[in-house]
C-alpha positions as CSV (number, residue, x, y, z in Angstrom):
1,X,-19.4,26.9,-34.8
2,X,-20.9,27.9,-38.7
3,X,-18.5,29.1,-40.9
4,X,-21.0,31.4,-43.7
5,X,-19.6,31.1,-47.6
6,X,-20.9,33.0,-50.7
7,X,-21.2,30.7,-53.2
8,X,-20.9,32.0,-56.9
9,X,-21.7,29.1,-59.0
10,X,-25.4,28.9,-57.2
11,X,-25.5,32.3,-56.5
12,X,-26.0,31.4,-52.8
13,X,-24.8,32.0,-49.2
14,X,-23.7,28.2,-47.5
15,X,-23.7,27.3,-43.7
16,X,-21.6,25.2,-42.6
17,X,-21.7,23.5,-39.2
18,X,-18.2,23.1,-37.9
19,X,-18.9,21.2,-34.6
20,X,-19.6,18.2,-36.5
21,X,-17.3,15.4,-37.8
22,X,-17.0,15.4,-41.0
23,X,-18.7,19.1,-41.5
24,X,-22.6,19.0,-42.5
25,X,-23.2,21.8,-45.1
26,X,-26.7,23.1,-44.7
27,X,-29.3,23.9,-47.5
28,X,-28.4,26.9,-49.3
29,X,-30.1,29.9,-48.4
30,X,-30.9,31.4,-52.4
31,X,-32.8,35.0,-53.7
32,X,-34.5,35.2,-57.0
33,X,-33.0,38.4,-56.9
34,X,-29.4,37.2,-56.6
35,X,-28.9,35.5,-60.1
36,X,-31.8,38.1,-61.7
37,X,-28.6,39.7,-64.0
38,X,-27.9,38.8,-67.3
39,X,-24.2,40.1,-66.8
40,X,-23.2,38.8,-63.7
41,X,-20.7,36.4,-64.5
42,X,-18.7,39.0,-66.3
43,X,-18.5,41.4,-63.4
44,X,-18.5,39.2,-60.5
45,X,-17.4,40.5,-56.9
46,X,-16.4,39.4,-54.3
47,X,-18.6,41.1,-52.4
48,X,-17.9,41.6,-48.0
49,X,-20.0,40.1,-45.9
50,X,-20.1,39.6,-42.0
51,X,-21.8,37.4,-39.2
52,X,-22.8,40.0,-36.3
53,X,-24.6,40.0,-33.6
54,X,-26.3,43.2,-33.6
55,X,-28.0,44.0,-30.0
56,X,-27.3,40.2,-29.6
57,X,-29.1,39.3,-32.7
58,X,-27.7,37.0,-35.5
59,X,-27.4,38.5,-39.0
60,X,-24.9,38.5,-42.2
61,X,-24.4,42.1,-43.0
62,X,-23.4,42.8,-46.5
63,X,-22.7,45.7,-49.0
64,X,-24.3,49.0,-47.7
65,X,-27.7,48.0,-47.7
66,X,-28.5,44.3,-46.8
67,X,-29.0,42.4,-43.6
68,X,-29.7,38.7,-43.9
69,X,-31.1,37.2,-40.6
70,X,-28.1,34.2,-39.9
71,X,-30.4,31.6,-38.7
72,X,-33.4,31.4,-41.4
73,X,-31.2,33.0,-44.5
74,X,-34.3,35.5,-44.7
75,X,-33.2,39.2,-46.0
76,X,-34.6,41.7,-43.2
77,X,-33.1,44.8,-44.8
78,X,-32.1,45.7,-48.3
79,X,-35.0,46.5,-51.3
80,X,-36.4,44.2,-53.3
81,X,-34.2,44.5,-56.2
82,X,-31.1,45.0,-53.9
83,X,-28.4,41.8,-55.2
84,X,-26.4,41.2,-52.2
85,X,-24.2,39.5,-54.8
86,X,-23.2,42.6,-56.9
87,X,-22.2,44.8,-53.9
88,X,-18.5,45.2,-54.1
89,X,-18.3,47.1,-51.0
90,X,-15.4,45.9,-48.7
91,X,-16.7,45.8,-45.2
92,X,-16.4,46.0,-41.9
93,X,-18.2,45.7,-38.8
94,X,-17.7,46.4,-35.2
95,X,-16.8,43.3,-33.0
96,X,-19.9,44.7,-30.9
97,X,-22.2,44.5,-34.0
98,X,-23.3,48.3,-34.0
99,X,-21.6,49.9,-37.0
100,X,-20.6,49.0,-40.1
101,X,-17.8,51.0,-42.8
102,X,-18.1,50.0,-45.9
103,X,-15.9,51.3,-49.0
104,X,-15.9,50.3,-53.0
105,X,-12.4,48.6,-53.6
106,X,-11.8,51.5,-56.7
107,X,-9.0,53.5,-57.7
108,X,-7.6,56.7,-55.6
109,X,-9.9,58.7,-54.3
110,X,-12.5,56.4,-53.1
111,X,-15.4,57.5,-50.4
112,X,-15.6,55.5,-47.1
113,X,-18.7,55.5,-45.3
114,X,-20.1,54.9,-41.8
115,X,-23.1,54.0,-40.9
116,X,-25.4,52.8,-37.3
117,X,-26.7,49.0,-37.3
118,X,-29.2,48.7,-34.8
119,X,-32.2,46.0,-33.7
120,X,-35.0,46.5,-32.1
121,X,-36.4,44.1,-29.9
122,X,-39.6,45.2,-29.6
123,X,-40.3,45.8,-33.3
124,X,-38.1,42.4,-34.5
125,X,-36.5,45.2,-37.3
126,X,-33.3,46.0,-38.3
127,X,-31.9,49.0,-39.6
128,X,-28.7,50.4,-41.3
129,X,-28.4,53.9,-41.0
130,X,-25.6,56.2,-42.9
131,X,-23.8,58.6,-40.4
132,X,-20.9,60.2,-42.4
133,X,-18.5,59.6,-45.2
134,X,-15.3,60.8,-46.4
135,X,-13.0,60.8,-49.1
136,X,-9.5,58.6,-49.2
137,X,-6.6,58.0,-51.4
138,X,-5.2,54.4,-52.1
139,X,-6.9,51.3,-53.2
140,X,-8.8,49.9,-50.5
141,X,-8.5,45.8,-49.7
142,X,-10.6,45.1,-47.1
143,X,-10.1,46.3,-43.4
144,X,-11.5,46.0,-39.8
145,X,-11.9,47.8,-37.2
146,X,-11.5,47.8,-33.1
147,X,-14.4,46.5,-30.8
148,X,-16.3,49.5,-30.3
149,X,-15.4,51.4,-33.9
150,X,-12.9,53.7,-32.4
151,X,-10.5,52.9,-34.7
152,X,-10.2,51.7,-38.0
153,X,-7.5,49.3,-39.5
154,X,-7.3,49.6,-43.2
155,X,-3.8,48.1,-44.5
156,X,0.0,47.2,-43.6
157,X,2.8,46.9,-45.0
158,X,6.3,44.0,-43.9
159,X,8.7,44.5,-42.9
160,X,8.7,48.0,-41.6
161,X,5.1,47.4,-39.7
162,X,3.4,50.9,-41.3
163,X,-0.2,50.1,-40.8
164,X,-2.7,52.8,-42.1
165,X,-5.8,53.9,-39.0
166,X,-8.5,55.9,-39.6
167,X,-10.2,58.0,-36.4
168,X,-14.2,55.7,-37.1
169,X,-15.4,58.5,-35.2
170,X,-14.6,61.4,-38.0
171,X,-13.1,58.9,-40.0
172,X,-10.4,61.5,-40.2
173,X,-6.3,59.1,-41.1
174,X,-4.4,59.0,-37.8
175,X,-1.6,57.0,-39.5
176,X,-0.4,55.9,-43.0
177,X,2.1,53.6,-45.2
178,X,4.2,54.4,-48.0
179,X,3.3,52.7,-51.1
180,X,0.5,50.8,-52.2
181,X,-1.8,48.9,-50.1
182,X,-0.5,45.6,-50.1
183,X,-2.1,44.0,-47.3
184,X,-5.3,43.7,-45.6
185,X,-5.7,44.0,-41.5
186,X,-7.9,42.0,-39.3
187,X,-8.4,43.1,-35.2
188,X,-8.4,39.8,-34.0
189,X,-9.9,39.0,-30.1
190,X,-6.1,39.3,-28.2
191,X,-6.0,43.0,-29.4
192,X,-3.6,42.2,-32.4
193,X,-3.6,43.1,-35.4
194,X,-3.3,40.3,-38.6
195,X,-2.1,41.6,-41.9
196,X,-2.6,39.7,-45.0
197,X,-0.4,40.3,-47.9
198,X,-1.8,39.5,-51.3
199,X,1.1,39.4,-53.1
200,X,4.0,37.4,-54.8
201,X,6.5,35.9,-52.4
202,X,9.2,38.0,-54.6
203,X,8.6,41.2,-53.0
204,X,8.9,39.7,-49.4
205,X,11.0,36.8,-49.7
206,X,10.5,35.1,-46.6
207,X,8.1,37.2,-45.2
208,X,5.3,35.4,-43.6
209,X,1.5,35.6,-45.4
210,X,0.1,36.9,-42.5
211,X,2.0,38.5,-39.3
212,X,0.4,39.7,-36.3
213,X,1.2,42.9,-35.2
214,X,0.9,45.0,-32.2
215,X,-1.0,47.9,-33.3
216,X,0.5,50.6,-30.5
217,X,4.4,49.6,-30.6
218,X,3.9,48.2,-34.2
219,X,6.0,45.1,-33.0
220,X,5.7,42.3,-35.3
221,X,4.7,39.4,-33.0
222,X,4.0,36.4,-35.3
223,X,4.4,35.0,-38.7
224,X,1.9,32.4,-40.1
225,X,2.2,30.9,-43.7
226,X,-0.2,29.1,-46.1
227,X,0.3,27.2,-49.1
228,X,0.1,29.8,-52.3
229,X,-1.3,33.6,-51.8
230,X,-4.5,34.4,-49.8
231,X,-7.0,35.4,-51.8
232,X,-8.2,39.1,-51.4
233,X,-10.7,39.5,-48.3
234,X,-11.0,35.7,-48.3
235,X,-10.2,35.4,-44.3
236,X,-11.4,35.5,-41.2
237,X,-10.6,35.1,-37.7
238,X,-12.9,32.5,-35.5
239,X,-15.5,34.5,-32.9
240,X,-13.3,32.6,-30.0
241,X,-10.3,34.1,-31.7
242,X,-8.6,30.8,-31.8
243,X,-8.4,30.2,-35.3
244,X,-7.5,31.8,-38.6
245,X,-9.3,30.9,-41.8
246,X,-8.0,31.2,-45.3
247,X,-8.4,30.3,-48.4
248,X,-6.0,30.3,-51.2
249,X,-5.2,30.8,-54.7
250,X,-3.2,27.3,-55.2
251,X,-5.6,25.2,-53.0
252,X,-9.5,24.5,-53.2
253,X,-9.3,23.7,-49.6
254,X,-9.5,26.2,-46.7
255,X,-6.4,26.6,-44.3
256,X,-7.4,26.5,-40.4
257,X,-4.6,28.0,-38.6
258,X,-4.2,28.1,-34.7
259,X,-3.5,31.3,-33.1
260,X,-1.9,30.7,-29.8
């Protein structure tokens, strides 16, 4: 129903409420904090970010140490000099909103890190609390993980269907590709997995921008395509798992896709 969207030129975080025709953008939610840096524009990221429901409770999770509370925009954890906008983390957080893994998209080695999100009714607090981390080769892109964290879905690679996993108990590698990481993965609601390639049509020709994949047989079970190449980590799959959103880097518009 609210698609959430960081935007750079206010240094802001927009909702936008999709059960309305045409779409009504609400006021932005904005932090002192956020354009407090003389050098921001030069070293802008974009920084991961995602709605969870954490013990059933609403809230934008970003970086390693922020939680934004997704109905008021109000920051509930993260310091006061904490800039949710220069946290290049690439994140990911459990379909059942109670961990997050978080690693800095950086050259081979880079640490990946795990940590508890909790809410406590009684109290009305949140809390992000580190677990474990370890240490992993290749660039990282973004990934996601499984409902429950068991697993953790880092990248994939057309047309052979290598897709690299990660044990998000021990974060210990269960599987990996050859070459580069070319291509994001998303756990969508059907138990698929979505891999997004980032780049040029020439080393795939043909080969669909995102494919769903089975994760056990590594059976490739559908193409989609959208006009131009995906921008990195800008996608998401719908909480009803019925749509896939992207945005590209030929288009200012975002592509809805159904996924049947």
């Amino acid at each position: 129903d609210t698609l959430y969207v960081q935007d750079w030129d206010n240094w802001s975080i927009v909702s936008i409420d999709l059960t309305t025709s045409p779409y009504v953008i609400n006021a932005p939610w904005t932090d002192p904090v956020w354009s407090a840096c003389d050098n921001c524009q030069s070293n802008r990221y974009d920084m991961g970010f995602h709605y969870a429901r954490i013990n059933g409770r609403e809230a934008l999770v970003g970086g390693r140490t922020t939680i934004i509370d997704a109905t008021t925009g109000i920051k509930r954890v993260g310091g006061p000099n904490d800039n949710f906008f220069l946290e290049p983390d690439q994140t990911a957080v459990t379909p059942d909103g109670s961990l997050l893994f978080t690693a800095r998209p950086s050259a081979s080695p880079h640490a990946v890190w795990r940590y508890a999100l909790t809410y406590s009714e009684i109290d009305d607090e949140f809390a992000i609390t580190w677990t474990l981390n370890e240490l992993k080769l290749g660039t990282n892109r973004g990934w996601s993980t499984d409902t429950h964290g068991d697993l953790v879905y880092r990248s994939c690679w057309y047309p052979t269907a290598e897709i690299e996993v990660y044990d998000g108990t021990d974060l210990s590698t269960l599987s990996t590709q050859s070459g580069d990481t070319y291509g994001t993965t998303i756990y969508g609601p059907d138990g698929l997995i979505y891999c997004v390639r980032y780049y040029s049509e020439t080393r795939a020709p043909g080969a669909g921008d995102v494919w769903s994949l089975n994760p056990t047989t590594r059976e490739v079970v559908k193409n989609f395509n959208v006009f131009g190449e995906i921008i990195e980590d800008l996608h998401v799959i719908s909480g009803d798992g019925l749509r896939l959103i992207t945005r590209s880097n030929q288009s200012q518009y975002l592509t809805f896709l159904t996924i049947p």
